[in-house]
C-alpha positions, -999 to +999 in steps of 0.1 A: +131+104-109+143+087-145+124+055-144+145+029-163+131+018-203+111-012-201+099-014-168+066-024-157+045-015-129+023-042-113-005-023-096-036-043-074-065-026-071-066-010-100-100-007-116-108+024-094-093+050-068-060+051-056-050+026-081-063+039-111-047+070-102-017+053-097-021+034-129-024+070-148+006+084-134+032+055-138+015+053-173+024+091-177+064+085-167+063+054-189+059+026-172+041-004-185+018-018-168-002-051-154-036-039-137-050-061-110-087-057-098-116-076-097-137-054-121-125-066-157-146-042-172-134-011-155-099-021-159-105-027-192-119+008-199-089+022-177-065+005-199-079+017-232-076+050-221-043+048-207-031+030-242-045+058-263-029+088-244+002+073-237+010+044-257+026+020-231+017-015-225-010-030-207-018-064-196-045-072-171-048-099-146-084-103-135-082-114-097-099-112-062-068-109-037-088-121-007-092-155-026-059-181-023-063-188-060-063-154-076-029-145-053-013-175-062-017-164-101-006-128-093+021-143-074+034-162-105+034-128-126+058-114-104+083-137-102+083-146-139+081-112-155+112-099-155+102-063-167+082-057-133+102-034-115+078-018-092+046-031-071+023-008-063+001-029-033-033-007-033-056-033-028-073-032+002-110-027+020-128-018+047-155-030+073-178-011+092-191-018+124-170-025+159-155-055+176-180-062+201-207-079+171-180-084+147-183-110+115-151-138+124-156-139+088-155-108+072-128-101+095-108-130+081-114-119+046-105-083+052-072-099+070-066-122+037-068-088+016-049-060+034-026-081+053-014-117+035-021-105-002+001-075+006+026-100+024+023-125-005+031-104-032+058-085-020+070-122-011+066-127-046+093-103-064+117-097-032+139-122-044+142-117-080+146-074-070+175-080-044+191-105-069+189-072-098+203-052-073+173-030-077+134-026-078+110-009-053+076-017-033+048+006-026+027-003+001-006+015+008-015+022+045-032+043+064-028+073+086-053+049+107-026+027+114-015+053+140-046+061+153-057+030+169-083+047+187-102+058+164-136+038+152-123+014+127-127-020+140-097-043+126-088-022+094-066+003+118-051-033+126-043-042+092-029-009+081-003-007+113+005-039+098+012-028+065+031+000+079+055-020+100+062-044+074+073-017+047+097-007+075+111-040+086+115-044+048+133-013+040+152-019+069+162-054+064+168-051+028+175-012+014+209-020+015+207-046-012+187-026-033+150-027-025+132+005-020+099+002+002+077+034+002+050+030+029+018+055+021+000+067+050-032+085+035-062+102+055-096+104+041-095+104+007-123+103-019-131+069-029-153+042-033-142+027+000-164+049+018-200+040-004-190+003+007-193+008+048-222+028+048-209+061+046-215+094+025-183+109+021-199+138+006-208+144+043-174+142+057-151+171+063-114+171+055-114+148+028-084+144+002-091+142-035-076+110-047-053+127-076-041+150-051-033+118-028-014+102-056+006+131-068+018+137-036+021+101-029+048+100-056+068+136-051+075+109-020+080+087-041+111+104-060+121+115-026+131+082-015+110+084+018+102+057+038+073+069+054+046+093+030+021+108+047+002+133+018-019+152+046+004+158+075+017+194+070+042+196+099+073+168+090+088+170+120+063+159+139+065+123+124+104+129+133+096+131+165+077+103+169+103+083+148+128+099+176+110+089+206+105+056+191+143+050+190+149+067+219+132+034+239+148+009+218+180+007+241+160+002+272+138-026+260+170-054+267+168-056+305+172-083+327+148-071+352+113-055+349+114-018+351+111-003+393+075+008+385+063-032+381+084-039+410+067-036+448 
């Protein structure tokens, strides 16, 4: 893909992981860029870097996403910059633990981060990209948000979310010019893992998070809607796109279907 001159990438969660992967790649094809993380420091050593060995521009924009505050000043970014052409929404967390002695308020906070930030932002720049004509949204989810049966407790939650909201977008507004790209990774190696208890050096099947990335954006250029890095078989995710549309037509019914009837 020919990126456009000028434009910038906005990317949250950057001081680590998938973002500051991502941060090195979209710095690589020339994109500017605004870093958003909580660790100043680490962003700040990112951003050296990344100035150094390819010369672009970086700002950063110190900010906790699950706080109202900090979203409402990465909100303003992206309706006022003009040169941000693409969001990268990484951010996110985890929480260990089930439902059944779940923290309300952990919960809420992991809500605030993986589901409104993500909302907010895209919020944000949706009106100034479909006004251009142009501009595109990456939204970081999880293979998770298809497995709801797996041990997650509400981050499988927040990810289907993420992952039905990239496609109502795409849906709703593709045709005037906004691409949504909805990343579906697996077990990948980050610090995400440390933070609920877990060694991931332990764990079998586990992505590195360059690997993740690159593949992530070979997606990316592709146009796809949907990425998912690990899956090797593509049709099986058209078949389950298939079978999902083939119910649509009988949801409309007047009457509840014979088997609820006695």
């Amino acid at each position: 893909m020919t990126k456009q001159a000028k434009t910038t990438a906005l990317v949250t969660g950057a001081s680590s992981g998938i973002g500051a992967i991502y941060a090195d790649r979209l710095a690589r094809r020339g994109y500017d860029l605004v870093l958003v993380a909580r660790d100043r420091a680490r962003m700040e050593a990112l951003a050296a870097r990344l100035r150094a060995q390819t010369g672009v521009a970086i700002d950063i924009l110190q900010a906790d996403l699950a706080e109202a505050a900090d979203t409402l000043r990465v909100e303003a970014r992206l309706r006022e910059d003009e040169s941000i052409g693409l969001l990268v929404n990484n951010a996110g967390a985890s929480l260990g633990g089930g439902f059944l002695h779940a923290d309300a308020d952990a919960q809420d906070r992991l809500i605030r981060l993986n589901v409104t930030a993500v909302t907010r932002l895209a919020a944000a720049v949706i009106p100034r990209f479909v006004a251009k004509g142009e501009g595109s949204i990456i939204n970081i989810s999880s293979v998770m948000a298809l497995i709801p049966e797996m041990p997650s407790s509400i981050y499988a939650a927040t990810k289907a979310y993420v992952l039905t909201y990239s496609q109502a977008l795409q849906a709703e507004l593709g045709p005037k010019g906004l691409y949504v790209q909805a990343v579906l990774p697996a077990a990948t190696r980050t610090e995400i893992w440390a933070r609920t208890g877990r060694d991931v050096n332990a764990m079998q099947g586990v992505m590195e998070v360059d690997e993740l990335v690159d593949a992530a954006l070979v997606g990316f250029d592709r146009r796809e809607r949907v990425t998912i890095p690990p899956l090797p078989d593509a049709g099986q995710w058209d078949a389950f796109e298939a079978a999902r549309f083939a119910m649509q037509p009988n949801f409309g019914q007047e009457h509840a279907a014979e088997r609820y009837r006695g």
